[in-house]
Biopython code that builds the backbone (N, CA, C, O; Angstrom):
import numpy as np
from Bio.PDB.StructureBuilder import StructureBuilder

atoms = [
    (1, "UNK", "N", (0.825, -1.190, 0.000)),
    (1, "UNK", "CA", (0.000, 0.000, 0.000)),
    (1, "UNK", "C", (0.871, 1.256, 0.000)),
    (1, "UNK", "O", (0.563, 2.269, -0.629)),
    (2, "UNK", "N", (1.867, 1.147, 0.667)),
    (2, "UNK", "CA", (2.553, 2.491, 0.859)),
    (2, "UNK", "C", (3.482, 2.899, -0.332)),
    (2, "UNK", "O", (3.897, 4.024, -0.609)),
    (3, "UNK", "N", (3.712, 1.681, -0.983)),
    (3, "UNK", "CA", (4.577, 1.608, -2.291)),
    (3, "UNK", "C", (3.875, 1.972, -3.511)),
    (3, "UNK", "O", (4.391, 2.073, -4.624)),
    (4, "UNK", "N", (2.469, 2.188, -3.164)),
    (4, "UNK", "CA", (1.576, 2.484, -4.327)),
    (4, "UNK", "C", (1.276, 3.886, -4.112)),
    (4, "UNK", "O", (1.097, 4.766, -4.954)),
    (5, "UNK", "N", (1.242, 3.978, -2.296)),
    (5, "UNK", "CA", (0.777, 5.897, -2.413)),
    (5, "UNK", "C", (2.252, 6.872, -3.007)),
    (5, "UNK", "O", (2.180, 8.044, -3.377)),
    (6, "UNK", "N", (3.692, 5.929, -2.969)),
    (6, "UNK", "CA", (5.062, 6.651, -3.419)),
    (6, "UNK", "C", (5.030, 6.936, -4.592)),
    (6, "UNK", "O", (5.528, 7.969, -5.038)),
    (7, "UNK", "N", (4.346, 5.929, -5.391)),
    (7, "UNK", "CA", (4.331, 5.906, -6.839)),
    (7, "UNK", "C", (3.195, 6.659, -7.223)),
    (7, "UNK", "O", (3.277, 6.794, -8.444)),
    (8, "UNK", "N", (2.521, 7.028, -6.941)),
    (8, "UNK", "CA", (1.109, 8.174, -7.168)),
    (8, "UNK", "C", (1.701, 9.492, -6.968)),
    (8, "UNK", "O", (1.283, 10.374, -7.718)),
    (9, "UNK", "N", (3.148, 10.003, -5.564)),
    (9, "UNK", "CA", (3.020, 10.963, -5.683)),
    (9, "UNK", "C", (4.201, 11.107, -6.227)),
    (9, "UNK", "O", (4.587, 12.254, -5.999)),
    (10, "UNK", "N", (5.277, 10.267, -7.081)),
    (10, "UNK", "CA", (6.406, 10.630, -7.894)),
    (10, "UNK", "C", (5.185, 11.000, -9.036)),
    (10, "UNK", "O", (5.400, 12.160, -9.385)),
    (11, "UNK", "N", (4.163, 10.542, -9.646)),
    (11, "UNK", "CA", (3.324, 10.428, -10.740)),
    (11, "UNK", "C", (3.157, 11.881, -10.322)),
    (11, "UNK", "O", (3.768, 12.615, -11.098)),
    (12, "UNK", "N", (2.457, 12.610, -9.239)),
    (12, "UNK", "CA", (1.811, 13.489, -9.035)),
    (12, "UNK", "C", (3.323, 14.780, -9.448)),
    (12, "UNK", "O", (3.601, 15.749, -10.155)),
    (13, "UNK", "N", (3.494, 14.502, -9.128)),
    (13, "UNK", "CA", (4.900, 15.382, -9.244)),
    (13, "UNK", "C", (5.597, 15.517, -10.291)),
    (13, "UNK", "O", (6.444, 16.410, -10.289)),
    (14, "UNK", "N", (5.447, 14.731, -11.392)),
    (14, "UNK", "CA", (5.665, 14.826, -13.003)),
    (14, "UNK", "C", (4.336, 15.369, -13.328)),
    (14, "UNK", "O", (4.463, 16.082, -14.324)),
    (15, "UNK", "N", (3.407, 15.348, -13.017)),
    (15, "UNK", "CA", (2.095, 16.373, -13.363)),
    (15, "UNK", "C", (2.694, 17.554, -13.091)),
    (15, "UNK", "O", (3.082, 18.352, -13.944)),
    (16, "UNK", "N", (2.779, 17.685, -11.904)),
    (16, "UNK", "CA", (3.013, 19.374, -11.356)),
    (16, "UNK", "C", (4.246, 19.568, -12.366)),
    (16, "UNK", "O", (3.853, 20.201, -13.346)),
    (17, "UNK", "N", (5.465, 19.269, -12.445)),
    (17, "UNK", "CA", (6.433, 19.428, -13.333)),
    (17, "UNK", "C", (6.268, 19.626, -14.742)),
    (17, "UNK", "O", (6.992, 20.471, -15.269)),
    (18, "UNK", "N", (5.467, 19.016, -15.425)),
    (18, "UNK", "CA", (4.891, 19.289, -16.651)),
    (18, "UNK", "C", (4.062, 20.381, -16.918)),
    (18, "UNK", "O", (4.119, 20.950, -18.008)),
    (19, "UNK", "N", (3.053, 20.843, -15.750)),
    (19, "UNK", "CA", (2.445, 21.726, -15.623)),
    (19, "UNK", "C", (3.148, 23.042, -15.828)),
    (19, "UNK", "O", (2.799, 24.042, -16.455)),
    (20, "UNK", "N", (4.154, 22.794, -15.182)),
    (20, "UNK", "CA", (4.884, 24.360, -14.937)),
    (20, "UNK", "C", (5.579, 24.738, -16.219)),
    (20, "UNK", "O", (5.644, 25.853, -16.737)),
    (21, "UNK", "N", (6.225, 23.282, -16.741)),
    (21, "UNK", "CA", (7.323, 23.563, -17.897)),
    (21, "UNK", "C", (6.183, 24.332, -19.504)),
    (21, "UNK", "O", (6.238, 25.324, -20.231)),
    (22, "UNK", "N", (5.306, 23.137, -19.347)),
    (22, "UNK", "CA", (3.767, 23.491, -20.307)),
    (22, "UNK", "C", (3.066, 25.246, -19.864)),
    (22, "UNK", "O", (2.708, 26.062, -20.713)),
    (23, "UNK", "N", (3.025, 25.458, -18.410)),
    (23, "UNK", "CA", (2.580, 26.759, -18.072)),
    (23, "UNK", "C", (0.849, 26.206, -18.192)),
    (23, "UNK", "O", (-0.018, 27.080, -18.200)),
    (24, "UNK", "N", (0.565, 25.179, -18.253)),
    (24, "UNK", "CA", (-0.779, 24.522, -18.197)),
    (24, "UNK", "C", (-1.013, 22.635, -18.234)),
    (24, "UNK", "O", (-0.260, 21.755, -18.651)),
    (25, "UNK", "N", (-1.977, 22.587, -17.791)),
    (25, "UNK", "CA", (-2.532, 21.056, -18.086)),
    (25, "UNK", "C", (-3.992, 20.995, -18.064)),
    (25, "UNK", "O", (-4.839, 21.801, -17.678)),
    (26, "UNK", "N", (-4.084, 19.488, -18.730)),
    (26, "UNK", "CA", (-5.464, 19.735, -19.878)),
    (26, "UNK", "C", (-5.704, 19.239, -18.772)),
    (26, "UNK", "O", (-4.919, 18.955, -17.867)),
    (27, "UNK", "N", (-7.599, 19.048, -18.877)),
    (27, "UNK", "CA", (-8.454, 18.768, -17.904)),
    (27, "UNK", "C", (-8.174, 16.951, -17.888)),
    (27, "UNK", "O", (-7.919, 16.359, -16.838)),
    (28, "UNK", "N", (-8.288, 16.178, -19.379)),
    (28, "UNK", "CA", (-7.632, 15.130, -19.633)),
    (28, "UNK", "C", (-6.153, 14.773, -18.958)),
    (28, "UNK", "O", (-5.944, 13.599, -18.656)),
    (29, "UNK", "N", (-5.139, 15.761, -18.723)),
    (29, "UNK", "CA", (-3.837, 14.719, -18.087)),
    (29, "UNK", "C", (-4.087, 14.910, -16.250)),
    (29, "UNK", "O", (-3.612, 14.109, -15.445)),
    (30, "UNK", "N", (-4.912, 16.123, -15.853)),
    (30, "UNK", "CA", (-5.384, 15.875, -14.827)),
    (30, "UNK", "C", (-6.307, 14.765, -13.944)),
    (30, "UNK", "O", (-6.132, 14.374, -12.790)),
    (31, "UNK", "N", (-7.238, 14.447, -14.815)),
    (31, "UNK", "CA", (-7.899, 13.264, -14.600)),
    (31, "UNK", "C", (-7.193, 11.999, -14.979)),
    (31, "UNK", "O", (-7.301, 11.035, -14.221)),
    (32, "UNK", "N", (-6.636, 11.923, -15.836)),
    (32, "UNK", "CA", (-5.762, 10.637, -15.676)),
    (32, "UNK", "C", (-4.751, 10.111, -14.598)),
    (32, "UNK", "O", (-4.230, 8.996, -14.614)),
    (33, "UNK", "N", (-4.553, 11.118, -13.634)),
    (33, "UNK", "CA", (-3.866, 11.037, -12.369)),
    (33, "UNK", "C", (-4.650, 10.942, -11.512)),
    (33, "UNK", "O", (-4.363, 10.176, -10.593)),
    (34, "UNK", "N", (-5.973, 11.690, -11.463)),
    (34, "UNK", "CA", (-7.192, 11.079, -10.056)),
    (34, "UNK", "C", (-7.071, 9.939, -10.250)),
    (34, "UNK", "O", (-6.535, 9.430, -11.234)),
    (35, "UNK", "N", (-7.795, 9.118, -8.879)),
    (35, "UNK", "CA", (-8.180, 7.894, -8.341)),
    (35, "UNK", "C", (-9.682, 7.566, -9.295)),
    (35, "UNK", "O", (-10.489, 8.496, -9.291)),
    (36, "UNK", "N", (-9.883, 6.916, -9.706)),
    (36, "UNK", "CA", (-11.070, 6.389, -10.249)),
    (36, "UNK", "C", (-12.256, 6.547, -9.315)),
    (36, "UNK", "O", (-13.283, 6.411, -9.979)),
    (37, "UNK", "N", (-12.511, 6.774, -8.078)),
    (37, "UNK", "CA", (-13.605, 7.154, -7.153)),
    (37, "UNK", "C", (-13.774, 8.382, -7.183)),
    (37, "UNK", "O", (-14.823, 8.846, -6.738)),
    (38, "UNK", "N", (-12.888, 9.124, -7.658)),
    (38, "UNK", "CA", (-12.884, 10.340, -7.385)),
    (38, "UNK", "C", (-13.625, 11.300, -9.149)),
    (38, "UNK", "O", (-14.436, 12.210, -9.315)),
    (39, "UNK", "N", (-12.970, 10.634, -9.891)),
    (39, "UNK", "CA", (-13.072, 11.446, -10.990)),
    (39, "UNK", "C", (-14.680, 10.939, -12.029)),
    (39, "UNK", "O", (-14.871, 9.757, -12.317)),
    (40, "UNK", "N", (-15.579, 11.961, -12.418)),
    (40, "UNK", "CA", (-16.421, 11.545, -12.467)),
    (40, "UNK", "C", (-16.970, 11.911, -14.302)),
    (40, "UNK", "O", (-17.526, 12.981, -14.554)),
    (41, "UNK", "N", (-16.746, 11.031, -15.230)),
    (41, "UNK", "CA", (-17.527, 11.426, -16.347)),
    (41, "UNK", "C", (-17.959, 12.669, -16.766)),
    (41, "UNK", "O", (-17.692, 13.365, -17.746)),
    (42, "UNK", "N", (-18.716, 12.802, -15.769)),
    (42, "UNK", "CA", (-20.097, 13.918, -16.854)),
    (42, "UNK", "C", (-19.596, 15.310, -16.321)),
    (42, "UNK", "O", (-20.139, 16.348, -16.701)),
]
sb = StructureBuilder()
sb.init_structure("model")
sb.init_model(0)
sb.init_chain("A")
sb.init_seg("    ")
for serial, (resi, resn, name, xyz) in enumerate(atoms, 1):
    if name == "N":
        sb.init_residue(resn, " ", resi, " ")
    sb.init_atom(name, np.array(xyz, "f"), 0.0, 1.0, " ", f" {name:<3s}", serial, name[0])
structure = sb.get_structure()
């Protein structure tokens, strides 16, 4: 479990990093990093 929340927030942290270098992120590479309970279709 704890090896999965490390790897979510190295993941989370190449978001933020991309974000900054891009100066944006799509609503698409954001949701591809939520948790599936969380992120909702419509």
């Amino acid at each position: 479990m704890e090896n999965k929340n490390t790897e979510q927030q190295s993941q989370l942290k190449l978001l933020i990093a991309r974000g900054k270098e891009q100066g944006y992120l799509t609503y698409a590479e954001v949701n591809d990093h939520l948790p599936n309970d969380i992120v909702d279709p419509e």
